[in-house]
TORVO-907870 format. One record per residue (C-alpha): residue number from 0; x, y, z. Coordinates in nm, 3 decimals, always signed. Layout:
TORVO-907870
<NUM,<X,Y,Z>>
...
//
This chain:
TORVO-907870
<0,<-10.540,+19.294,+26.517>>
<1,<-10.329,+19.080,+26.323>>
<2,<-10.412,+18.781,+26.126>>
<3,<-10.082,+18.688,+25.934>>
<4,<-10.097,+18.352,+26.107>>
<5,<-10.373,+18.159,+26.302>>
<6,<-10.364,+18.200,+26.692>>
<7,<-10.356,+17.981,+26.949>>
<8,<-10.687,+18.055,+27.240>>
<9,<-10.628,+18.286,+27.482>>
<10,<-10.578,+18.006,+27.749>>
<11,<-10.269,+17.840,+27.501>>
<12,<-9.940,+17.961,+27.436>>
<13,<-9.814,+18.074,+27.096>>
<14,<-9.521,+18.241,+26.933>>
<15,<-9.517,+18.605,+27.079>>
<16,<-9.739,+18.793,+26.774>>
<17,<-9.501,+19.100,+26.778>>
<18,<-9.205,+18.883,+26.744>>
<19,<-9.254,+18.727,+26.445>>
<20,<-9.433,+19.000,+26.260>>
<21,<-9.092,+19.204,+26.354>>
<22,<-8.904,+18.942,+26.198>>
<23,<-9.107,+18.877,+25.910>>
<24,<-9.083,+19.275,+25.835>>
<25,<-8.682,+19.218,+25.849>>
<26,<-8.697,+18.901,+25.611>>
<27,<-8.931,+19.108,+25.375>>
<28,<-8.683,+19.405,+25.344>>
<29,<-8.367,+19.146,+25.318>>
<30,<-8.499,+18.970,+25.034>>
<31,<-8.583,+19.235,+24.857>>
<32,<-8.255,+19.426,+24.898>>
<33,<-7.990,+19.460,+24.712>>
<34,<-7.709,+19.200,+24.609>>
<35,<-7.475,+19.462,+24.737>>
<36,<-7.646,+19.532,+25.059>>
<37,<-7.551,+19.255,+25.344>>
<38,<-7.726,+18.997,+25.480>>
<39,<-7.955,+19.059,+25.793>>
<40,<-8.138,+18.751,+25.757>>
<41,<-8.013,+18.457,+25.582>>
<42,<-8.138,+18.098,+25.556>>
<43,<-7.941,+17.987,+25.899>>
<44,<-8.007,+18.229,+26.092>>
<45,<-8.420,+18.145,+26.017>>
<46,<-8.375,+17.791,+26.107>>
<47,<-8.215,+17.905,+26.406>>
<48,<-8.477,+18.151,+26.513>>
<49,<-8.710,+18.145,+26.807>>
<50,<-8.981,+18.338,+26.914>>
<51,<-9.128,+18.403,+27.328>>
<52,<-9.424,+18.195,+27.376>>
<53,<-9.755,+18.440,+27.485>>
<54,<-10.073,+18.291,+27.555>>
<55,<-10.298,+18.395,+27.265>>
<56,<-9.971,+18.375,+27.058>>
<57,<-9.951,+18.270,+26.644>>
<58,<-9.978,+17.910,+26.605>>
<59,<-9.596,+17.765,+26.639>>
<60,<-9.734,+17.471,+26.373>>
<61,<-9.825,+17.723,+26.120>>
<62,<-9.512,+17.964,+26.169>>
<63,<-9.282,+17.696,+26.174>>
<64,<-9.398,+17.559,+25.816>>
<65,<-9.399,+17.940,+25.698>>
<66,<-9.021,+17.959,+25.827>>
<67,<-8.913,+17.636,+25.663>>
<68,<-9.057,+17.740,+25.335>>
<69,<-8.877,+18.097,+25.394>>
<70,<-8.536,+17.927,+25.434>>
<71,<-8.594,+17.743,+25.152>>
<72,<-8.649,+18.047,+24.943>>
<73,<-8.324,+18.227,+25.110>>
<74,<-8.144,+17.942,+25.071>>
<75,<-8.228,+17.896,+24.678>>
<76,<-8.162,+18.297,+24.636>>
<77,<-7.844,+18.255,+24.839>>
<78,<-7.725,+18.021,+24.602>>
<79,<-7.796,+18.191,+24.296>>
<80,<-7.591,+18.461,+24.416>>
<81,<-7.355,+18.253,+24.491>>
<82,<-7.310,+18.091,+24.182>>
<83,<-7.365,+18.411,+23.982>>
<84,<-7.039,+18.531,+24.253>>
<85,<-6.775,+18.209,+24.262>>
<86,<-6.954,+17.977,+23.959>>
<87,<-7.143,+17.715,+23.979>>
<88,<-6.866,+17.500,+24.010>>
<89,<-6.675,+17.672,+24.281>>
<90,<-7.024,+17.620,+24.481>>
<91,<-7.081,+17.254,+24.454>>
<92,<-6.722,+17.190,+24.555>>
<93,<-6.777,+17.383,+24.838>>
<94,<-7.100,+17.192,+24.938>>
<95,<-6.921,+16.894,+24.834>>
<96,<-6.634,+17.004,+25.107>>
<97,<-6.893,+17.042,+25.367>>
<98,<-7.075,+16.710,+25.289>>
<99,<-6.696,+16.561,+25.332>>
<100,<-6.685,+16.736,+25.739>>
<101,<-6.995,+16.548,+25.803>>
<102,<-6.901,+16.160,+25.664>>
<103,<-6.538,+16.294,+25.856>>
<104,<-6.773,+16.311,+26.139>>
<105,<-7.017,+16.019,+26.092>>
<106,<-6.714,+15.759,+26.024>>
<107,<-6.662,+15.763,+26.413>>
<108,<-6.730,+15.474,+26.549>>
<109,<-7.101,+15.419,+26.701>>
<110,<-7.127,+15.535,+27.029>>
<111,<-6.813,+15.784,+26.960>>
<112,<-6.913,+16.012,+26.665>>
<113,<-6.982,+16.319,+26.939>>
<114,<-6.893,+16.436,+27.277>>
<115,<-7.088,+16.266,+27.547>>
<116,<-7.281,+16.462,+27.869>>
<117,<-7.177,+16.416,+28.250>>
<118,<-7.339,+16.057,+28.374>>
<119,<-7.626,+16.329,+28.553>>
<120,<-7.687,+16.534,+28.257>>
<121,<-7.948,+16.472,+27.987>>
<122,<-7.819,+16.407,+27.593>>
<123,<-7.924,+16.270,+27.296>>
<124,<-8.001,+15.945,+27.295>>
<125,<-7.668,+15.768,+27.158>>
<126,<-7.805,+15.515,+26.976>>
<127,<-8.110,+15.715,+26.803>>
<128,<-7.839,+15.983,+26.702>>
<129,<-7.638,+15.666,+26.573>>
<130,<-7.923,+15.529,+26.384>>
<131,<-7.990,+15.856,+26.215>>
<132,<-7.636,+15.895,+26.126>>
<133,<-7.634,+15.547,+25.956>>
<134,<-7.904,+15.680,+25.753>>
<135,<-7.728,+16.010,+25.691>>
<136,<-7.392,+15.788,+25.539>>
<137,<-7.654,+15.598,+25.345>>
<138,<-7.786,+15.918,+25.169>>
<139,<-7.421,+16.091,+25.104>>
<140,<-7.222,+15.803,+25.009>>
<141,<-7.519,+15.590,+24.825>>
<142,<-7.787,+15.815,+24.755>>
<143,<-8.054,+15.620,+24.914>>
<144,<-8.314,+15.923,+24.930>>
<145,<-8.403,+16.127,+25.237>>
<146,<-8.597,+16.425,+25.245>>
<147,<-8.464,+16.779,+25.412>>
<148,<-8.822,+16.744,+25.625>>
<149,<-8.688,+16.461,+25.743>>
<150,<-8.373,+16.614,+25.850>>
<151,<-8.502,+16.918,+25.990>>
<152,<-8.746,+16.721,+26.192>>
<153,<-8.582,+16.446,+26.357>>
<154,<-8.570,+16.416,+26.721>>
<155,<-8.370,+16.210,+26.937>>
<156,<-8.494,+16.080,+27.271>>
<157,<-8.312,+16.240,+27.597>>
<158,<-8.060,+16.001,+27.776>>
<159,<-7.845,+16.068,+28.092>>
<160,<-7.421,+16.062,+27.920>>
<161,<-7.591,+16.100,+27.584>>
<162,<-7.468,+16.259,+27.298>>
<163,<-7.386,+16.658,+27.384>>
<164,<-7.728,+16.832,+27.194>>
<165,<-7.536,+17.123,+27.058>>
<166,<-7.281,+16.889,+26.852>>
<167,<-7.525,+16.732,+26.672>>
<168,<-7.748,+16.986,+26.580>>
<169,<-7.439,+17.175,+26.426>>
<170,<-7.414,+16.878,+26.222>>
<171,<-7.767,+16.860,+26.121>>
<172,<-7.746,+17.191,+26.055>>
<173,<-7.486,+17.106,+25.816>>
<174,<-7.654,+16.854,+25.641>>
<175,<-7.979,+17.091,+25.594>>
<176,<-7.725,+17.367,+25.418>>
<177,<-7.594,+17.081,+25.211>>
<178,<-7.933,+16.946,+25.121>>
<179,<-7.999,+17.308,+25.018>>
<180,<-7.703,+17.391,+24.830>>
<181,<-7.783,+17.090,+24.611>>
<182,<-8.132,+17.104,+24.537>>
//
């Protein structure tokens, strides 16, 4: 029986226990390979992982924080290899670039910065996602702080011709690999 992560009772539903130990065997092997050898698992593609649910399951509270501290760690090797690769100045104008897309993005006017849903179909919230992108300009163009917990955390309530979801999570997606590159 395993006990890499507490469980949720028998009557609640957790991440699927097989599922996650399968994945944390594959993030064990691909940190520990070789520079040479490619990527299986890389700091995106654990933010953007998800596990079945299974009564019983790990606790999705405790995984999750393990994950987020495991991108971290994959992101930081990622960019050592990086830099050691292209220079550390080849890197940071890269993240720079990327940081560029986003305040490209952001400088939209409100209620325009993404793609809207049908009038019958559920969004994001315009305005919360507008709010949150205020505070995103604020933090790239002034440097008024904001953590990557915040960022990785933020929801947006659900609104019928809101904002379409998978726009904006690219873009906080972008800002979390940003936030990471220059840490």
């Amino acid at each position: 029986m395993s006990t890499t992560f507490p469980r949720t009772r028998n009557s609640r539903r957790g991440y699927s226990i097989d599922q996650v130990e399968d994945f944390l065997e594959d993030a064990r092997r691909a940190y520990s390979a070789e520079v040479t050898v490619p990527a299986v698992v890389t700091s995106q593609s654990i933010r953007q992982m998800a596990f079945d649910m299974q009564k019983g399951g790990y606790s999705a509270v405790h995984v999750d924080a393990a994950l987020e501290r495991l991108e971290d760690a994959f992101a930081s090797r990622e960019r050592e290899r990086a830099i050691q690769v292209q220079g550390d100045e080849a890197w940071y104008t890269e993240a720079k670039a990327i940081a560029q897309e986003i305040l490209n993005r952001l400088a939209r006017p409100v209620g325009h910065r993404f793609d809207r849903t049908s009038f019958l179909t559920n969004g994001y919230h315009r305005k919360d996602v507008d709010a949150f992108a205020d505070r995103l300009v604020k933090y790239f163009q002034d440097g008024k702080p904001m953590s990557i917990e915040e960022v990785r955390t933020i929801t947006f309530r659900p609104k019928k011709g809101g904002y379409r979801e998978a726009q904006v999570d690219l873009l906080i997606d972008a800002v979390v690999d940003v936030m990471l590159a220059v840490r």
